[in-house]
N, C-alpha and C positions, 0 to 999 in steps of 0.2 A: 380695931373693929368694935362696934357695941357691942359686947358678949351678948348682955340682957337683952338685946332687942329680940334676938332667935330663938327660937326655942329648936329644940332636939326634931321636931317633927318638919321644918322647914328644912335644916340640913338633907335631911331623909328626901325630901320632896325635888331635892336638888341633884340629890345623889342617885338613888336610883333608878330614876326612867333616865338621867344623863347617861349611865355606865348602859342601860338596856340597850339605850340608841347608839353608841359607840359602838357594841356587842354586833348589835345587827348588820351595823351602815359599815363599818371601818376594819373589824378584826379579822386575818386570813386564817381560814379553819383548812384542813387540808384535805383533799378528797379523794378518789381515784384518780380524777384527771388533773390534778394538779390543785393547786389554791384558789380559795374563794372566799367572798364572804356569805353569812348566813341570810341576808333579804336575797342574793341571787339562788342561793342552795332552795328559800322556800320557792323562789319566782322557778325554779325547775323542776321543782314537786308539783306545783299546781299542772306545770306544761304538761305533764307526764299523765296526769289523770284525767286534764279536760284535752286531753292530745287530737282526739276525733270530732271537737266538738269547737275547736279555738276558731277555724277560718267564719263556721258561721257567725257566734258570738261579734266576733269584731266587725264581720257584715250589719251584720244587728246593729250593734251599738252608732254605725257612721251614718247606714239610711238612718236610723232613729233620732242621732244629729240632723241631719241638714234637715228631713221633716219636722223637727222642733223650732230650727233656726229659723224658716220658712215661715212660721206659724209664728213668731215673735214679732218676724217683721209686719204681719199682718194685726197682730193683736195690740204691737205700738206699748202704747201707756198699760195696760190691764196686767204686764209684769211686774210693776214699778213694786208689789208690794211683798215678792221675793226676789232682794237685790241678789243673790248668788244666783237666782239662776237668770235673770236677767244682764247680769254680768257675763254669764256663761254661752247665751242662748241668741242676744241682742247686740249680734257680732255687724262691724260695716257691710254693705254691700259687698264688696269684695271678697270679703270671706264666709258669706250667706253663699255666694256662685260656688267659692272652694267646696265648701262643704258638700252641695248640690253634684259638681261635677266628681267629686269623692264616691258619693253615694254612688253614683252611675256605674263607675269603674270596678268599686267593691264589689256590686250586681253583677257586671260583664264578668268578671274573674272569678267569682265563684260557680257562678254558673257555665263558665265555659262559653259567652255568648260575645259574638262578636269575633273584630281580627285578631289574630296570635299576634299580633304587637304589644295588645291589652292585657293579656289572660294569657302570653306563655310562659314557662317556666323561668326565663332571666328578668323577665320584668311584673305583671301582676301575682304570680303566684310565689316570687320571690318577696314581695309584699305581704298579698295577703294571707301567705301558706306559712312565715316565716319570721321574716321581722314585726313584726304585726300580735303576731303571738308573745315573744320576747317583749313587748313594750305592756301588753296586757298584763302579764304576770309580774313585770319589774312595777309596772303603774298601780297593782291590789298592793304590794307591800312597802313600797317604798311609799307611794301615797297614803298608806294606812298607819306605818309607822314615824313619819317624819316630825310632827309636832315631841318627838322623843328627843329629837336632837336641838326643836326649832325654839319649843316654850318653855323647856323649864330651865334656862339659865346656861346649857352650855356652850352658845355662842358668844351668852357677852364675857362667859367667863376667857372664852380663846380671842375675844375681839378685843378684850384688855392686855391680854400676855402679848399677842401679833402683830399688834401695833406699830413696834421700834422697827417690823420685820419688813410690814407687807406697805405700807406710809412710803419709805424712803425707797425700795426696791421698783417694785409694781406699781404704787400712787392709788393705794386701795386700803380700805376698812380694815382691821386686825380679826373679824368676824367672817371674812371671807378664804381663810383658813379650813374654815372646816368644810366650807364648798367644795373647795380644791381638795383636800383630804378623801370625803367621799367620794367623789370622780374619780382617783387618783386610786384608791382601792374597789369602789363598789363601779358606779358606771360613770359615765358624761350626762346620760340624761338625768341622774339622780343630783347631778353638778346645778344641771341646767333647771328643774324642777325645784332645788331648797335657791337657786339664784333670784329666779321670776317671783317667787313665793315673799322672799324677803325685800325684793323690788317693791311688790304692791303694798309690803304693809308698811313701807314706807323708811326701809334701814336703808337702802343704796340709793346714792344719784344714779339720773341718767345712763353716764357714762360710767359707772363705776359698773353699772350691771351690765354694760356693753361688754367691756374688759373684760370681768367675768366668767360671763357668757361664753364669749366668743376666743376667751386664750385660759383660762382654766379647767375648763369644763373636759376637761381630759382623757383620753381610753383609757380603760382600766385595765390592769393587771391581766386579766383572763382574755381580755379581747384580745390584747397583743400578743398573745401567746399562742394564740388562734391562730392570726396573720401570718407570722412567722415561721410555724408551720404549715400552710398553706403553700408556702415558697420554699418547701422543704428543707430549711438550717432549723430546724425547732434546738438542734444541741445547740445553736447562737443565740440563746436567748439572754440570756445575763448581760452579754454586750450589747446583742441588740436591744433590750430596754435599756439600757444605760444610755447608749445613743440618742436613744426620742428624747431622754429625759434630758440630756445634755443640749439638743435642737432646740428641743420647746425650752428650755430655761432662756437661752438666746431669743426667744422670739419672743418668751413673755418678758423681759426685760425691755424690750422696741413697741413693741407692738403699741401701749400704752401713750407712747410718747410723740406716736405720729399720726396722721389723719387715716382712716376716718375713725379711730376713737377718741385719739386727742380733741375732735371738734364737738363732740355730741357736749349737751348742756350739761352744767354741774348741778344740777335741777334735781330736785324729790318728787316723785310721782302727784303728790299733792306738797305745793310750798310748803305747810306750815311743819312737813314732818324733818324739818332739815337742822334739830337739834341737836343730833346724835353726839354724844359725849363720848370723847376718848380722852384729855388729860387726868392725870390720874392725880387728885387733890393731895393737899398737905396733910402726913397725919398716914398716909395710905403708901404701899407702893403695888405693882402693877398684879402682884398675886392675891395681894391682901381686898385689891379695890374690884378685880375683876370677879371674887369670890361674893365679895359683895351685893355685885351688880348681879350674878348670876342667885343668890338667896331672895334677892328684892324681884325678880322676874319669876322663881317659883313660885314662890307664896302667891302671885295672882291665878294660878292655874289652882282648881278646886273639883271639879267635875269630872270625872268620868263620861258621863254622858257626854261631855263638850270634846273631849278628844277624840271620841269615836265620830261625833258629828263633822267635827273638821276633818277627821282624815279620812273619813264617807266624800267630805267637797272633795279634796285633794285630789280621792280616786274619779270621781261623776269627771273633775276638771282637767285632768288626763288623757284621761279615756276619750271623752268627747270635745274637748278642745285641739288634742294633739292627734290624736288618730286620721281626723277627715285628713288633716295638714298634710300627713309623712303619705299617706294612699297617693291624694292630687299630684300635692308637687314634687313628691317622689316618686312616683308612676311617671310622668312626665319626663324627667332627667335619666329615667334607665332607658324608656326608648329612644330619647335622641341617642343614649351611650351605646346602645345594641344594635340599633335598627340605621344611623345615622354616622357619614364619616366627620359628622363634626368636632369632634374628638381629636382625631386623627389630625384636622385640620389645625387645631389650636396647640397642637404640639408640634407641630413644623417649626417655630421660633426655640424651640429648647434645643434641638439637635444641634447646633452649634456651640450652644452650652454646654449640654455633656460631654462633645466631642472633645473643646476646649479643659471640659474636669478628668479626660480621658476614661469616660465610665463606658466600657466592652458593649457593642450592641446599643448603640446609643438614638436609633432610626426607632428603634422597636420599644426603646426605655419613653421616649417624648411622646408615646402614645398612652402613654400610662402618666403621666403628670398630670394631667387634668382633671381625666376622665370621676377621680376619688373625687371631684365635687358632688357627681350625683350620687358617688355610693363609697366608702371608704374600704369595703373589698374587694371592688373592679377590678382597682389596681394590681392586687396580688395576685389575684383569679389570672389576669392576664400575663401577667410577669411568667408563671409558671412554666412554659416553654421556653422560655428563655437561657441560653445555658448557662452564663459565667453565673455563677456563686454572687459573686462582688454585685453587681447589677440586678439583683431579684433580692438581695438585701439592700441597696439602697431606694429600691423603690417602695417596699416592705415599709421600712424606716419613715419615709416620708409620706405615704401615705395616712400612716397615723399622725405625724404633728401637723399636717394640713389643718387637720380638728374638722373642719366645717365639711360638713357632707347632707347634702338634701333629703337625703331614705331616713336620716335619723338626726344627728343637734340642729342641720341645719333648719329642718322643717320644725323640730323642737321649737328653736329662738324665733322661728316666724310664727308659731300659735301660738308663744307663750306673749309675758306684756313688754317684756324686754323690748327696750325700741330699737330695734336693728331692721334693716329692709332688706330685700333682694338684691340688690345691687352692694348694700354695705358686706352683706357677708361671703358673693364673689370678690370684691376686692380685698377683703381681707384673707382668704382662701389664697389668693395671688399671691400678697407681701408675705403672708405663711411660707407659702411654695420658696418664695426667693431668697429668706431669710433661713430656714430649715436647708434648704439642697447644699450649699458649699460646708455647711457645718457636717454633715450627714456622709458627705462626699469622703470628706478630709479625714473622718475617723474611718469609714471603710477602706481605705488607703492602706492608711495604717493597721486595719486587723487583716486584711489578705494579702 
């Protein structure tokens, strides 16, 4: 490496917002309830102080969306000369109605106005009372802190080491390490949120942010510990994370390799950004080169002001991009899941499957395989009556390596720029399910 080219104050510039954002996004600090990291520890100090104040807030924030969105589409060209919020605000048709019929719903449900299909407890106030809150407070810190991780060098520094890893494995970037990392400790939508980010500015194809997206973006530590407890084995937790992580390893090893991510373009959001350099030249090897690359991406960050500004966007394109999303069309998917035996109906095909894997209670288990599309807690919520042990942990289990659930990533990957659709992320939900249950199955075997 050229010694002389660095000086003493770029190492610095590398080093310490990288170790900050690791600190925050990645390291398990311990708490009463168990482990976490420090953006969730602040994301539940905020909850705790605006605890009275969250449902209106995020009412506010989604009418004040779709009245923006509304007004964009009227005003046309006269955005054109703030590209972010004309980016943010100057959404298609389709998602001008989302936002719209979001705002309605938000209003029904906090006001209590309308049918209890809207506004009861398992569906809008489980929203707007709840998860809704949780995304506001992950969205001020993880959106405020993330150019920590994004701009001063410590992706290309892991995109140069993860290379040999993530290339031959997954058929994915060595930078997308550290996505799966923070998922994998902090949350999925912190997965999904540095994934779309690095999408637009042009590090991932197409399909590599599908992949991504859609089979990295992982529950975290703390959620599953939730779950699991939920279905009362909380003392099974070591194996039971061992299991998801053993499922999902199986399914992100496939997943990549068949349609519909195999097919999406190996495209850059804009062509010309499709230079991205991973061999590591002569002269160099992959620590020397990636340290490199990460001193040459510090040294362009200078401002202060510029880091609060972007993770000011980060939060406004959070907040208001993803919020109308998980209200609509995750409002939507709980009351078919509550109010609707359609559910019930799309699990009639499993029952001979379980029967077959001989998993106890197998009429009452196919009604919980689906239903985790609209919400990734349904499943265990429901399981809970259930008696054998064995079968309220394998539905536990695979409820989390499903991954896609509409109340939260799924409606995430539909308002982020990741190009995934409706239809792409149920059928990838399905080959999850089918690829996940005989893995999941076979070690529950084994541990009861």
């Amino acid at each position: 490496m050229e010694k002389n080219k660095y000086k003493l104050n770029d190492h610095l510039k590398f080093i310490i917002p990288s170790l900050i954002g690791i600190y925050l996004f990645m390291i398990p600090v311990p708490t009463d309830n168990g482990l976490t990291i420090p953006i969730a520890l602040l994301a539940d100090w905020i909850q705790v102080k605006l605890a009275g104040h969250l449902s209106l807030i995020m009412m506010l924030i989604i009418v004040i969306t779709a009245a923006l969105s509304v007004l964009a589409k009227l005003l046309g060209e006269k955005l054109n000369r703030t590209p972010f919020f004309k980016k943010l605000l100057n959404v298609s048709p389709f998602w001008t109605i989302t936002r719209v019929v979001a705002a309605a719903f938000a209003i029904m449900v906090y006001y209590r106005i309308g049918p209890e299909a809207i506004h009861g407890p398992d569906t809008g106030q489980l929203l707007l009372d709840d998860l809704l809150h949780v995304l506001f407070a992950v969205f001020l810190f993880a959106g405020l802190f993330l150019p920590l991780l994004m701009n001063y060098g410590l992706l290309d520094l892991f995109g140069t080491l993860m290379t040999k890893i993530m290339r031959p494995l997954f058929k994915l970037p060595g930078r997308s390490s550290v996505d799966s990392l923070a998922s994998w400790i902090g949350d999925g939508t912190i997965g999904v949120l540095l994934t779309s980010k690095q999408y637009e500015d042009g590090y991932y194809t197409k399909r590599e942010a599908a992949i991504i997206g859609t089979t990295f973006s992982v529950v975290s530590i703390t959620f599953t510990l939730v779950v699991i407890q939920q279905v009362g084995l909380g003392y099974m937790f070591v194996p039971f994370y061992l299991t998801v992580l053993a499922a999902g390893l199986v399914a992100a090893l496939i997943m990549p390799r068949i349609p519909p991510l195999s097919t999406k373009p190996n495209t850059y959001v804009n062509e010309a950004d499709g230079d991205i350099e991973e061999d590591v030249p002569e002269g160099y090897n992959s620590l020397t080169f990636g340290y490199k690359k990460a001193l040459d991406q510090a040294k362009k960050e200078s401002s202060v002001l510029k880091f609060f500004k972007e993770g000011g966007q980060n939060i406004l394109d959070m907040w208001m991009g993803v919020a109308p999303v998980v209200m609509a069309i995750g409002l939507i998917a709980l009351i078919v899941a509550t109010y609707t035996p359609v559910f019930t109906w799309l699990g009639v095909p499993f029952i001979p499957l379980l029967e077959l894997m001989q998993v106890p209670f197998a009429e009452a288990a196919s009604e919980t395989v689906l239903v985790g599309f609209a919400d990734m807690f349904l499943p265990s919520i429901m399981a809970t009556p259930i008696e054998a042990d064995i079968t309220r942990f394998i539905i536990a289990a695979l409820s989390v390596t499903q991954l896609i659930y509409m109340s939260e990533v799924g409606g995430l990957l539909l308002g982020s720029k990741i190009p995934v659709s409706m239809k792409d992320l149920f059928i990838i939900f399905l080959i999850r399910t089918l690829i996940t249950l005989p893995v999941i199955v076979l070690i529950a075997h084994i541990l009861f």
